[in-house]
C-alpha positions as CSV (number, residue, x, y, z in Angstrom):
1,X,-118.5,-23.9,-50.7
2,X,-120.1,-21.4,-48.3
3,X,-120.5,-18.0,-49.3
4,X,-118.0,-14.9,-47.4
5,X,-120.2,-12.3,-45.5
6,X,-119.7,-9.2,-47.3
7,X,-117.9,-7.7,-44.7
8,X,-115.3,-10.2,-44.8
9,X,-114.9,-11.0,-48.5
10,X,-114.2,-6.6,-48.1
11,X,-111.7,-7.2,-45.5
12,X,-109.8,-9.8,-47.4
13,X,-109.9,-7.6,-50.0
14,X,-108.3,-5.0,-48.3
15,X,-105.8,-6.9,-46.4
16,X,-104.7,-8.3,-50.6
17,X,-104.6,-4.5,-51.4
18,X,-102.3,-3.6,-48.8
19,X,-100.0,-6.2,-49.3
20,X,-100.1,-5.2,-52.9
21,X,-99.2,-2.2,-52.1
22,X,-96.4,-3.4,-49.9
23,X,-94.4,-5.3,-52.5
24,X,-95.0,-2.7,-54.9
25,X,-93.2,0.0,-52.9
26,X,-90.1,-2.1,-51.6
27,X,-90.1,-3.1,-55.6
28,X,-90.1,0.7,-56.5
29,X,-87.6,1.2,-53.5
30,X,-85.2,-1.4,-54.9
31,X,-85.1,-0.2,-58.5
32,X,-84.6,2.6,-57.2
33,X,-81.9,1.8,-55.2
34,X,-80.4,0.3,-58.5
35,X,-80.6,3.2,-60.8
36,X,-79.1,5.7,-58.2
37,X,-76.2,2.7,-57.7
38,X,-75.6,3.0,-61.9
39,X,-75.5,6.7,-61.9
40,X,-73.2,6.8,-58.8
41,X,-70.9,4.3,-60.7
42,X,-70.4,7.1,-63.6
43,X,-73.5,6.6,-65.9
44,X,-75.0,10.1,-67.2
45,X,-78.5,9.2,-66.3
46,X,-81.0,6.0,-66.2
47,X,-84.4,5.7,-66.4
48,X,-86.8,2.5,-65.6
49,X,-90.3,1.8,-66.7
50,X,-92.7,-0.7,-65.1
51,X,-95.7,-1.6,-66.7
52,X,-98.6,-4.2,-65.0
53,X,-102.2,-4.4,-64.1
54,X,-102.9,-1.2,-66.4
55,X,-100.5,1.1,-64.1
56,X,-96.8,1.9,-65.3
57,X,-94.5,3.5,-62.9
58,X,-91.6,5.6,-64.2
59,X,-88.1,5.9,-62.1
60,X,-85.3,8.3,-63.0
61,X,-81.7,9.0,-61.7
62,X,-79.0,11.4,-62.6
63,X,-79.5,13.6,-65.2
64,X,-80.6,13.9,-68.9
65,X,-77.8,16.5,-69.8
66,X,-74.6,16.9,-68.2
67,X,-74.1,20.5,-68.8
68,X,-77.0,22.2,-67.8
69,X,-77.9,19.4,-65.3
70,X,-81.8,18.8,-66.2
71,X,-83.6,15.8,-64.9
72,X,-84.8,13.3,-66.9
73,X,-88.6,14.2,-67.7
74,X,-90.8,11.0,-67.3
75,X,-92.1,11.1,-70.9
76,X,-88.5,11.0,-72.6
77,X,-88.0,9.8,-75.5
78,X,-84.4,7.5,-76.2
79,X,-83.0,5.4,-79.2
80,X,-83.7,1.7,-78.1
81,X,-81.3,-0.1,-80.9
82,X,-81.7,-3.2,-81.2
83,X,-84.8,-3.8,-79.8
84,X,-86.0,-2.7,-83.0
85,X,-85.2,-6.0,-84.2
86,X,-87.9,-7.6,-82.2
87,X,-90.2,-5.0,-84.1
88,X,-88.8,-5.9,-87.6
89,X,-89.4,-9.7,-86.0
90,X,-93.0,-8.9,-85.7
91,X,-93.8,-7.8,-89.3
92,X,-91.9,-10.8,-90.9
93,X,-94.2,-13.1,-88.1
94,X,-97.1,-11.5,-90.0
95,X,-95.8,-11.9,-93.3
96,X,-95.7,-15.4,-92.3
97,X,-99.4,-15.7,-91.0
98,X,-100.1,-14.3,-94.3
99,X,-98.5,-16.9,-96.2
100,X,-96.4,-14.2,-97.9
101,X,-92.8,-15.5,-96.4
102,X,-92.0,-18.4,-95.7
103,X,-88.9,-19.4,-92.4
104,X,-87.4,-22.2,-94.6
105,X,-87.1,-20.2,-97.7
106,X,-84.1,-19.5,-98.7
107,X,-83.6,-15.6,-99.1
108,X,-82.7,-15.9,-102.9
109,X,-86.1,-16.2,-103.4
110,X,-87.1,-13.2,-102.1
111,X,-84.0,-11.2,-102.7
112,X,-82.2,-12.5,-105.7
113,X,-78.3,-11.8,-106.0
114,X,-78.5,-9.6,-103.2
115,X,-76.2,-12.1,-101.0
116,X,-73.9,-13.5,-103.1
117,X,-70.2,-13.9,-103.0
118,X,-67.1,-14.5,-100.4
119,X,-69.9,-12.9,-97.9
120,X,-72.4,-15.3,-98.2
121,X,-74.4,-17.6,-100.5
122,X,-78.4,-16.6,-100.2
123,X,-79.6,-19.6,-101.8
124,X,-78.0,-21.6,-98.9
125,X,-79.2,-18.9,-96.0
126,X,-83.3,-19.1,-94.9
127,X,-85.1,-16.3,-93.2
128,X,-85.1,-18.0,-90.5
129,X,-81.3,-18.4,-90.1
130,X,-81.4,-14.6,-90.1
131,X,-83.5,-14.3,-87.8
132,X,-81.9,-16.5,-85.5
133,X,-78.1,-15.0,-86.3
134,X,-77.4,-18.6,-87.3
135,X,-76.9,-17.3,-91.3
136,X,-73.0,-16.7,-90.9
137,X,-73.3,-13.5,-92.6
138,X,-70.4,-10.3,-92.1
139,X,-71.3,-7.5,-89.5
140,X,-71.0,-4.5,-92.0
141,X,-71.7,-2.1,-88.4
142,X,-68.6,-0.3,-87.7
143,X,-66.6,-0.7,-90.5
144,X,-65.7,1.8,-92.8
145,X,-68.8,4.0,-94.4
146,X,-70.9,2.0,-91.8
147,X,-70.8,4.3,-88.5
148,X,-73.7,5.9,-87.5
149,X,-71.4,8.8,-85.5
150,X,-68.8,9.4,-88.5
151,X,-71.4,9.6,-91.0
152,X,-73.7,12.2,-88.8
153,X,-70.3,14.2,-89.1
154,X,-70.0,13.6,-92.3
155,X,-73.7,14.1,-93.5
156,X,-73.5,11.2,-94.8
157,X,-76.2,8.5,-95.1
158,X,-76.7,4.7,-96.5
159,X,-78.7,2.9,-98.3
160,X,-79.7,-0.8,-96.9
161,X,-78.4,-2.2,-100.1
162,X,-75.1,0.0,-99.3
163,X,-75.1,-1.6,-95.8
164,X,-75.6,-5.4,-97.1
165,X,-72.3,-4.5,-100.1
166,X,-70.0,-3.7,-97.5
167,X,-70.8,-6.5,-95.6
168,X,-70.7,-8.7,-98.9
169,X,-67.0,-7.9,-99.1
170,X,-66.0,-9.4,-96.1
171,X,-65.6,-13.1,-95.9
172,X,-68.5,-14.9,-94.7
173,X,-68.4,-16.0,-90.6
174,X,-69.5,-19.5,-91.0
175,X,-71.3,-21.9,-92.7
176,X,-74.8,-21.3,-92.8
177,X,-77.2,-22.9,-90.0
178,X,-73.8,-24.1,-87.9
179,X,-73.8,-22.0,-85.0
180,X,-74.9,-18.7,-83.2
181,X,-73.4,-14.8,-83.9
182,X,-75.0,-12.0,-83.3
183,X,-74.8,-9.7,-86.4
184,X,-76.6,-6.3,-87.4
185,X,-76.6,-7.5,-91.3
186,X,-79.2,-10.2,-91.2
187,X,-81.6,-7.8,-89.5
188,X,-80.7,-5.2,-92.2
189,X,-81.6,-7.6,-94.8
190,X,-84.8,-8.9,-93.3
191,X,-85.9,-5.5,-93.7
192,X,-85.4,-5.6,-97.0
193,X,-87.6,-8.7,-97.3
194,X,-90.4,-6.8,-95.9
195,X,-90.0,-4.0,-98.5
196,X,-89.4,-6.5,-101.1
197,X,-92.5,-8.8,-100.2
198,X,-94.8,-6.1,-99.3
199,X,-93.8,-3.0,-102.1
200,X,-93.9,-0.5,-99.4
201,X,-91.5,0.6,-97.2
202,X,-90.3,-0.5,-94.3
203,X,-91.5,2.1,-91.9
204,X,-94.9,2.0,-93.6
205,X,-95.3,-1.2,-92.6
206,X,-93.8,-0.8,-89.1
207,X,-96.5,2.0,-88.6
208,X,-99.5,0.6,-90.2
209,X,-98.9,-3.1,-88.8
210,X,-97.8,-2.2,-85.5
211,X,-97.1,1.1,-84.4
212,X,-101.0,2.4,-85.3
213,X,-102.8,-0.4,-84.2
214,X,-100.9,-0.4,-80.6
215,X,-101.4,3.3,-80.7
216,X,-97.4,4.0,-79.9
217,X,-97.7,7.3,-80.8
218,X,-94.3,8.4,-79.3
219,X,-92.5,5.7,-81.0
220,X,-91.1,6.1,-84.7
221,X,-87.9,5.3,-87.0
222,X,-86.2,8.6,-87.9
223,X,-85.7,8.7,-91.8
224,X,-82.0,8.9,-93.5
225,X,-80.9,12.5,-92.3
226,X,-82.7,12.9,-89.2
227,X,-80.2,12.9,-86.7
228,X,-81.8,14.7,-83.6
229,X,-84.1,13.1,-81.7
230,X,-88.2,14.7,-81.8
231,X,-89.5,15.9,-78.3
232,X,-88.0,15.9,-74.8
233,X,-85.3,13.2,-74.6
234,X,-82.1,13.2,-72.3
235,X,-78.8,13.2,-73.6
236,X,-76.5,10.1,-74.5
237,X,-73.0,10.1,-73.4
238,X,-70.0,8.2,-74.9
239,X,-66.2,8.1,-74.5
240,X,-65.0,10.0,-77.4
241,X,-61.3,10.3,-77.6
242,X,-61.1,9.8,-74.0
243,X,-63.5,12.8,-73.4
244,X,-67.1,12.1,-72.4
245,X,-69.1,13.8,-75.2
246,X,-72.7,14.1,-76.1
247,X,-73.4,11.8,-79.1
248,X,-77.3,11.8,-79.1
249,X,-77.6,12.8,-83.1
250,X,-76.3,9.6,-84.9
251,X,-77.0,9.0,-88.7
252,X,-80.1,6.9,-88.6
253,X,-80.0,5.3,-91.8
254,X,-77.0,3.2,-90.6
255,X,-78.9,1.0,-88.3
256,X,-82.1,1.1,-89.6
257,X,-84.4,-1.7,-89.7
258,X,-81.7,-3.6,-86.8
259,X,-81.2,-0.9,-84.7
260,X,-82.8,3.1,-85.4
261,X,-86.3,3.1,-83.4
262,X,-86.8,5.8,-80.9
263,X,-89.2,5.1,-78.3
264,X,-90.4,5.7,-74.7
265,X,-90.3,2.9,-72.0
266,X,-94.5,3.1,-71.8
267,X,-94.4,2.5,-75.4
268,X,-91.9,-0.4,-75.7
269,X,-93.6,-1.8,-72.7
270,X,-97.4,-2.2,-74.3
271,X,-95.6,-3.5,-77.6
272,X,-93.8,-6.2,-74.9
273,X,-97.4,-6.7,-73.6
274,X,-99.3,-6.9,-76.5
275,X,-96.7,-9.2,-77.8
276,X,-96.8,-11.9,-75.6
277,X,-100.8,-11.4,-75.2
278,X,-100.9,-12.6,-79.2
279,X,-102.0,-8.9,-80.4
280,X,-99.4,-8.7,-82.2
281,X,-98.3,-11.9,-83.9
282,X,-100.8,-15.1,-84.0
283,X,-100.4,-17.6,-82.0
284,X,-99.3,-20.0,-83.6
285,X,-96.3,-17.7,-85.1
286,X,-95.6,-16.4,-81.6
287,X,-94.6,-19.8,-80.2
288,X,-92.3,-19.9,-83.4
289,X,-90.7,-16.8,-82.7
290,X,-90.1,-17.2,-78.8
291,X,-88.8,-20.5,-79.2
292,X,-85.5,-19.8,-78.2
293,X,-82.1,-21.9,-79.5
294,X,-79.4,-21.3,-77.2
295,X,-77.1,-18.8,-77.7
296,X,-73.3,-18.0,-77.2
297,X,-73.1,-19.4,-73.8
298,X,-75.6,-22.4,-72.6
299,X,-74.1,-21.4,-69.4
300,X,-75.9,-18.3,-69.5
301,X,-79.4,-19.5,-70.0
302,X,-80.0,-16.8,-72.3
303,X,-81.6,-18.0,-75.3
304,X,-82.3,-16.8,-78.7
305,X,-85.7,-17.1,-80.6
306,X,-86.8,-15.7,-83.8
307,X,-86.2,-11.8,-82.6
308,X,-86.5,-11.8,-79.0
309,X,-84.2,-13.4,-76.1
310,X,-85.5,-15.1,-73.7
311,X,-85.0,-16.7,-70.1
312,X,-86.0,-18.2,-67.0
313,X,-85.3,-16.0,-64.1
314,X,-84.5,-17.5,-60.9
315,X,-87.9,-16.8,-59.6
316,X,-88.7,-19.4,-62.0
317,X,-90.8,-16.0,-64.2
318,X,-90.0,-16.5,-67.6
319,X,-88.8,-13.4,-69.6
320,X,-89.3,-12.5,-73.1
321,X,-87.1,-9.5,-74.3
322,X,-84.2,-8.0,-75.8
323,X,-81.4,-5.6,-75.2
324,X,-80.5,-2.2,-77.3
325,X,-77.2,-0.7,-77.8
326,X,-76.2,2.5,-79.6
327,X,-73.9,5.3,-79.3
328,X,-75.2,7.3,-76.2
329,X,-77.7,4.3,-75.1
330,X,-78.4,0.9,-73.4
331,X,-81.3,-0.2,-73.1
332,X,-82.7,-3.6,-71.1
333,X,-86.4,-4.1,-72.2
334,X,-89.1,-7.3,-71.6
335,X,-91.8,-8.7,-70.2
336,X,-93.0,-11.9,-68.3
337,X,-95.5,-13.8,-69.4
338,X,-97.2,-13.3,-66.2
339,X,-98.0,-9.9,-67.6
340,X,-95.6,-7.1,-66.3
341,X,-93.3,-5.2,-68.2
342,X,-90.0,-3.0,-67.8
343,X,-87.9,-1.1,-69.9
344,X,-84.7,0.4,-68.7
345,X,-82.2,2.9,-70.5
346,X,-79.0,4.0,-69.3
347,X,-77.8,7.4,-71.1
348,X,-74.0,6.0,-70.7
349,X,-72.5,2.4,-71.1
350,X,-71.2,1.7,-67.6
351,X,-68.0,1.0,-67.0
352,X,-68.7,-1.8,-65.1
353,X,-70.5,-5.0,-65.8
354,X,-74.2,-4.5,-65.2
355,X,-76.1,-7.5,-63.3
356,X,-78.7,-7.3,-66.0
357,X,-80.3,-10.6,-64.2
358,X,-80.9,-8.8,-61.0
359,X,-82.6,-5.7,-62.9
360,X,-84.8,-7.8,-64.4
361,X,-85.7,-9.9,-61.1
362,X,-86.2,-6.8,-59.3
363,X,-88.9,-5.7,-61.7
364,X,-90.6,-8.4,-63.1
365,X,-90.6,-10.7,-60.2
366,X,-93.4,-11.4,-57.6
């Protein structure tokens, strides 16, 4: 092989840096172009996060309050719902490592008594059919005693053992293992498995195992009766009564371990990163917990692992990720495993169907 004269191994360089450059700005220009079209459609304010080669790039659109009409600050912190479950994933993917749970176990063993009854039988449901939303379990979200706006009103809070009871007295879904639904409750009592297996609690864990180490410093669960959200966030909007009102302060105990992490999109994204870069899980469980059974709809192509979604998008990058709703916010959130990262949160819930496909292509995508 001969060797490039210095001056031209520079001027390839260069000419690889500019064209860098040049995707990366009609990239920026089309997620822009994306979050102005969502705000224009109606939604409050959205914000996007791009994270790769050690840069991240924040875009914003519309506003972070209504009223007074303040932008959305760059640092802003929002509730990410269920993307917490890929964090509550995590821990029980070390517990595992650590030979301290096991997938195939059924979660009697771990929790005896605690499911049991016309809800489900836990000596017949595994962690791992929680995990996967294969375990047929009752959503107890929503119902009665179980809303995270009603009981803010109320000053009311819930105990995850409260949370499991009312879904207990519901008739179970399915049979365990037989098919796919996507329910809050398993995720509520896998968080109760980490308590239970480890004898601390839950956020403990969630801060020494992951949130220290990754050093996500503006990233934490709110305890049961913090219903603001800490620092500079923008404000979530939701249909109430047919008026659009300003539901940011929700009762945080509801959702807990499935849904109640606040976060920034720099943060989410280096957990994404770290993820996928085996920081955070071996290995060996990583593969475990991004194999991903399909879903509701084959169709789709959306699958579901242990945790975490994931899909092939039609630039043939493969996406690892998961979505977050709750009163006020959406939030779209992944990486590929060609190493970039994005995070997107809408302060509304469009009223349209968002092309959550195209988001993704436009960010992660060479």
């Amino acid at each position: 092989m001969r060797h490039q004269k210095p001056a031209l191994a520079a001027a390839i360089a260069a000419i690889a840096l500019l064209l860098s450059g040049c995707v990366d700005f009609e990239r920026t220009r089309t997620l822009q172009n994306d979050l102005d079209g969502l705000t224009s459609a109606g939604v409050a304010g959205a914000v996007s996060t791009v994270s790769a080669n050690r840069t991240t790039t924040v875009l914003t659109s519309g506003v972070g309050d209504r009223t007074t009409g303040a932008e959305i600050a760059d640092d802003s912190r929002v509730r990410v719902g269920s993307i917490t479950k890929a964090f509550t994933s995590a821990i029980i993917m070390q517990l595992v490592a650590e030979g301290r749970v096991d997938l195939d176990r059924a979660i009697d063993g771990y929790l005896p008594g605690v499911i049991a009854g016309a809800g489900g039988d836990g000596t017949a449901i595994t962690v791992r059919q929680l995990m996967q939303h294969r375990s047929g379990l009752p959503e107890f979200a929503g119902e009665p005693g179980a809303d995270e706006l009603v009981a803010a009103n109320e000053n009311r809070t819930i105990t995850p053992a409260q949370a499991v009871a009312i879904a207990m007295a519901k008739p179970a879904q399915f049979p365990p293992g037989s098919r796919f639904l996507y329910t809050n409750t398993n995720y509520i009592v896998l968080g109760m498995l980490i308590e239970a297996v480890t004898r601390h609690s839950y956020t403990d864990e969630l801060t020494t195992r992951i949130l220290g180490p990754l050093g996500l410093e503006d990233t934490y669960l709110p305890g049961p009766g913090e219903r603001a959200i800490r620092g500079p966030h923008p404000s979530g909007y939701q249909d109430v009564d047919g008026i659009v009102s300003d539901v940011s302060m929700i009762e945080p105990s509801v959702p807990w371990s499935a849904g109640a992490l606040v976060s920034t999109g720099r943060d989410i994204n280096r957990f994404w990163l770290a993820l996928l870069d085996g920081k955070v899980v071996p290995r060996a469980q990583l593969d475990e917990m991004t194999k991903a059974q399909p879903a509701a709809d084959e169709a789709e192509g959306m699958g579901y692992g242990l945790g975490v979604g994931s899909t092939d998008l039609p630039c043939g990058v493969r996406y690892v990720g998961h979505t977050g709703g709750i009163p006020g916010y959406y939030t779209l959130s992944g990486a590929s495993t060609e190493g970039r990262a994005v995070t997107i949160t809408l302060t509304q819930i469009p009223t349209q169907q968002t092309d959550s496909e195209a988001l993704l292509s436009h960010a992660l995508c060479p």
